[in-house]
KOLLOVEX-193045 format. One line per 2 residues: their letters; for each residue x negated, z negated, y of N, C-alpha, C. Coordinates in Angstrom, 2 decimals, always signed. Each point is the difference from the previous one (the first is absolute). Layout:
BEGIN
a = X Z Y X Z Y X Z Y; ...
END
This chain:
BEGIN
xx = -0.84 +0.00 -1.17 +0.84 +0.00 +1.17 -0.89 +0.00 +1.23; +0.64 +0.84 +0.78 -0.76 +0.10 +1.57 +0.41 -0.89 +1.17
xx = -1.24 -1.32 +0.20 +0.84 -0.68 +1.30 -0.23 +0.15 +1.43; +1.03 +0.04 +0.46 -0.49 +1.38 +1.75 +0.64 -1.59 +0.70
xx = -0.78 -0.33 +0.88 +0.30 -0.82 +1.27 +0.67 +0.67 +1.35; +1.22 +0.11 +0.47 +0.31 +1.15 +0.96 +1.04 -1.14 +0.68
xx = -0.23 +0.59 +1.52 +0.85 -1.52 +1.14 +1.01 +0.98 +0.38; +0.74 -0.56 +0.95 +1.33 +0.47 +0.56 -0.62 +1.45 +0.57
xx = +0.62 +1.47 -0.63 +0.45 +1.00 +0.84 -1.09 +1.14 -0.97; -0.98 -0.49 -0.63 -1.19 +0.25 -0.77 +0.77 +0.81 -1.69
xx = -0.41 +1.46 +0.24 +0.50 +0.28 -1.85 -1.10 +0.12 -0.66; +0.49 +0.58 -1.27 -0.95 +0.56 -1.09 +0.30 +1.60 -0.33
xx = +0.34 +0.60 -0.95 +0.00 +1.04 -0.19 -0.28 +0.29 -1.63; +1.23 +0.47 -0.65 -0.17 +0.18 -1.45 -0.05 +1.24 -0.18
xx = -0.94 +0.29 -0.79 -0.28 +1.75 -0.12 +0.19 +0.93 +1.04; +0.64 +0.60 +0.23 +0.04 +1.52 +1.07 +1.16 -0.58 +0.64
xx = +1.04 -0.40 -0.24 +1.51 -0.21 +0.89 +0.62 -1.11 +0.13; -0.77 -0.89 -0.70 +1.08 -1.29 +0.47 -0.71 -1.34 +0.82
xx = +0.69 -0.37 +0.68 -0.53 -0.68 +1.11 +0.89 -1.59 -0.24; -1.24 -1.08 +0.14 +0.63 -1.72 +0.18 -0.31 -0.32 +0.99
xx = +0.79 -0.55 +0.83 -0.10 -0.44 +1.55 +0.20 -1.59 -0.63; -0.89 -0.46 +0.97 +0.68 -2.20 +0.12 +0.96 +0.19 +1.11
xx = +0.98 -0.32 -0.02 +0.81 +0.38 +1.54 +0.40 -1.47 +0.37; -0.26 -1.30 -0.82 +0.13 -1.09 +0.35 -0.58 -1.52 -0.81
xx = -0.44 -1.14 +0.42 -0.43 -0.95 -0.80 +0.48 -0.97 +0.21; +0.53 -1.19 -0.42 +0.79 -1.12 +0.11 +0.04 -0.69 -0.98
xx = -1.33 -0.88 +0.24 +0.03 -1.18 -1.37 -0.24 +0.83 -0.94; +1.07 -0.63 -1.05 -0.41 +0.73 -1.63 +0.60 +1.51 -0.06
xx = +0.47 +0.60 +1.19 +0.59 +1.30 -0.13 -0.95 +1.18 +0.71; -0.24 +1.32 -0.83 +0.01 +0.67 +0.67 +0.92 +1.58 -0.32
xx = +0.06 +0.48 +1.58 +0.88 +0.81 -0.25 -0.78 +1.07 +0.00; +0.33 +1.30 -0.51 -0.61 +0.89 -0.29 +0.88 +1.61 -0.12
xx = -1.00 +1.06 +0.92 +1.15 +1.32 -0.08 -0.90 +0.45 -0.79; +0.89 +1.52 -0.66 -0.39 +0.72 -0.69 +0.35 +0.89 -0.37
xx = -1.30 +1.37 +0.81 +0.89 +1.40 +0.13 -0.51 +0.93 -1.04; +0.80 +0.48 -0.77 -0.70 +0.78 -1.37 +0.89 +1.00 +0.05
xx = -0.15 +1.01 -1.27 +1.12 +1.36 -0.01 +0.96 -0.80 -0.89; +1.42 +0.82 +0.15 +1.27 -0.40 -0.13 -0.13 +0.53 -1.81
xx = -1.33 +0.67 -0.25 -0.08 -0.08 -1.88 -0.51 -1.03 -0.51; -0.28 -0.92 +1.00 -0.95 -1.42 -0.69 +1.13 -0.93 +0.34
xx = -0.14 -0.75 -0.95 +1.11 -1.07 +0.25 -1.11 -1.41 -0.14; +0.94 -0.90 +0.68 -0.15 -0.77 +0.57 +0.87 -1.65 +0.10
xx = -0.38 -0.74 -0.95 +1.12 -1.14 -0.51 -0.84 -1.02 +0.22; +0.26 -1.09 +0.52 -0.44 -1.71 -0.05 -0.09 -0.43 -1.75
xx = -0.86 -0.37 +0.18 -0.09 -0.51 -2.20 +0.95 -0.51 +0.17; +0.77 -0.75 +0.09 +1.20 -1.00 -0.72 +0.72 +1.17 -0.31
xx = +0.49 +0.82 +0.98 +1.24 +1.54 -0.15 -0.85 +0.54 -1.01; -0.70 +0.47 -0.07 -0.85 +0.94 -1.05 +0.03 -0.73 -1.62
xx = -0.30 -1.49 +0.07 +0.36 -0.27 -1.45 +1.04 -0.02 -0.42; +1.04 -0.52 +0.97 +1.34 +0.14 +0.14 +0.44 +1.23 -0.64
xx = +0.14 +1.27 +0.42 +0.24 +0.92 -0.18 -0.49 +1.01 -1.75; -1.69 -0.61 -0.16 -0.46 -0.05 -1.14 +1.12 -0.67 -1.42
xx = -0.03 -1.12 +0.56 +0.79 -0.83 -0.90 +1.15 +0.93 -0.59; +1.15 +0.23 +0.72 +1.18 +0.49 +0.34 -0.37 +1.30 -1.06
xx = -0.72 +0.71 +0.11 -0.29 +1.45 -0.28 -0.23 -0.17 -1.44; -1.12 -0.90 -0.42 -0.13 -0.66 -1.68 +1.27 -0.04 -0.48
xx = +0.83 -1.08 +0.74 +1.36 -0.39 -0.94 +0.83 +1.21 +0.18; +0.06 +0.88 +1.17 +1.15 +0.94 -0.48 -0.94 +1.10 -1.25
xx = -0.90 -0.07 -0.26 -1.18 +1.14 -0.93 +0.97 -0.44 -1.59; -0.82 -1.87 +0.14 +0.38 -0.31 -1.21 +1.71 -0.26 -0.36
xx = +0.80 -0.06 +0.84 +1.14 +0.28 -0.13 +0.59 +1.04 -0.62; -0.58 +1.18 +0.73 +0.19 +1.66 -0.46 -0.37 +0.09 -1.50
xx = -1.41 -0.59 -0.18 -0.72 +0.34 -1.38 +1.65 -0.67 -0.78; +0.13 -1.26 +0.38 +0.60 -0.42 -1.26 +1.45 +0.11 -0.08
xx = +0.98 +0.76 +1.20 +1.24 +0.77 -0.49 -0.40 +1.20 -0.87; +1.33 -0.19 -0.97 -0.24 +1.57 -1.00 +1.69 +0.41 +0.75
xx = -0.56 +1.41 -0.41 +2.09 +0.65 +0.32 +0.12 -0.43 -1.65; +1.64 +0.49 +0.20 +0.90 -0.35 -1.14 +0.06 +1.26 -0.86
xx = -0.28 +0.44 -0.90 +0.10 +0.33 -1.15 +0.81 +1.59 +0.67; -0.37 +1.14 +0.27 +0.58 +0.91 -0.10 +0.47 +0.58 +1.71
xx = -0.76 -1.37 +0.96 -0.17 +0.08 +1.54 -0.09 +1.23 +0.42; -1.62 +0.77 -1.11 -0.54 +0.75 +0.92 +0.53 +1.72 -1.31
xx = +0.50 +0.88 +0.74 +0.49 +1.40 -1.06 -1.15 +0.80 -0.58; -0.16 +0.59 -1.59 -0.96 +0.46 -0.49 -0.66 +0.93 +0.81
xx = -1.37 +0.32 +0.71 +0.10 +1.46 +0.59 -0.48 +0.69 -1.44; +0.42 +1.42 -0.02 -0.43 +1.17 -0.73 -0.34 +1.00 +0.79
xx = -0.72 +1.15 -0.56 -0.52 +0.88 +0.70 +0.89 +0.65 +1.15; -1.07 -0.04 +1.16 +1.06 +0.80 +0.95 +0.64 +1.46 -0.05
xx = +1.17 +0.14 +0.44 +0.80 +1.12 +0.16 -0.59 +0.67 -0.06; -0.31 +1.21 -0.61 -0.78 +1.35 +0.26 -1.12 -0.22 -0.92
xx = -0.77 -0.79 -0.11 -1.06 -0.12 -0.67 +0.06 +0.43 -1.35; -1.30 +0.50 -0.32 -0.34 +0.83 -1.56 -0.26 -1.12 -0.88
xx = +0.34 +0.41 -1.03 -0.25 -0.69 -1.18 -1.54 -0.59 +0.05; -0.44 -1.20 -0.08 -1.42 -0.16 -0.20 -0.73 +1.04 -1.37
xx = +0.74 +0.34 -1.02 -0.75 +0.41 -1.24 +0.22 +1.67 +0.53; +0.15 +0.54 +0.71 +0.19 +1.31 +1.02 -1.45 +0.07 +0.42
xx = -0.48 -0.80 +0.31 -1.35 -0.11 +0.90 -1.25 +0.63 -0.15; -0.44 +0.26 -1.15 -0.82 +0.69 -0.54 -0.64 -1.90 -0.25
xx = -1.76 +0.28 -0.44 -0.69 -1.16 -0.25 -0.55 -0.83 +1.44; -0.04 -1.15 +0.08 -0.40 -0.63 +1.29 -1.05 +0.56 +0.63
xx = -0.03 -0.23 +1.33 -1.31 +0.63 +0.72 -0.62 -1.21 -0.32; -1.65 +1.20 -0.12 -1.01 -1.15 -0.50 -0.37 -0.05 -1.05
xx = +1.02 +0.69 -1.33 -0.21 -0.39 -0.93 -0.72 +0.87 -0.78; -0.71 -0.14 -0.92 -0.90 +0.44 -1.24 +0.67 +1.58 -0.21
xx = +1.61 -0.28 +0.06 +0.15 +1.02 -0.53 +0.28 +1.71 +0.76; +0.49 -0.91 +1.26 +0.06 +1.06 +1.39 -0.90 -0.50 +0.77
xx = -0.48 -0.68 +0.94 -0.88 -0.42 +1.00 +0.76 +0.81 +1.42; +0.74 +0.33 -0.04 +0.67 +0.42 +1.13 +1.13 +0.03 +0.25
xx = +0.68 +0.68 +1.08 +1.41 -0.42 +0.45 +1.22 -0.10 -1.14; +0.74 -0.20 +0.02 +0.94 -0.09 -0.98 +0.91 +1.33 +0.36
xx = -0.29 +1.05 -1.51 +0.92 +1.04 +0.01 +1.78 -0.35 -0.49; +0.62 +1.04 +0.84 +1.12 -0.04 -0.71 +0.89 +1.10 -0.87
xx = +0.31 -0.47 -0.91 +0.46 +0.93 -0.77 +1.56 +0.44 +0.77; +0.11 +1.75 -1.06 +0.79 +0.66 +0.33 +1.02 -0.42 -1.10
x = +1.47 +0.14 +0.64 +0.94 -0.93 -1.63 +0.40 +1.56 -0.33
END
């Protein structure tokens, strides 16, 4: 960890764009701005574990609902689509090594 000594009005500077101002000191407080891009976010730890927390239990929540038995409809091949055994042999393979021909019915 890096410890920077900085008084009222005094910043630092994190990488290329983001900027810590002291903008005030009072006793055990200090206040502090902080101008960064609107893609960096920016949370006080308590909100940030907070939010961590929250995110676990809805994860492990999700993991451990199942649907009910028949929830979700079989898919089968889409509309239009050729028979897989139509295909000729896989690309790649030993026996074609190239695109997959198709036969004439």
């Amino acid at each position: 960890m890096l410890n920077i000594t900085r008084r009222r009005g005094e910043r630092i500077i994190v990488g290329d764009d983001i900027y810590v101002s002291v903008l005030e000191v009072s006793g055990q407080s200090v206040r502090l701005g902080i101008e960064a891009p609107r893609s960096v976010r920016v949370y006080r730890e308590e909100l940030w574990l907070e939010i961590k927390a929250q995110n676990e239990a809805a994860v492990k929540a999700a993991a451990g609902a199942s649907l009910p038995e028949g929830a979700l409809p079989e898919l089968g091949p889409a509309p239009g689509s050729a028979d897989p055994g139509d295909a000729g042999p896989p690309r790649g393979s030993a026996e074609g090594g190239g695109p997959p021909v198709r036969r004439r019915s």
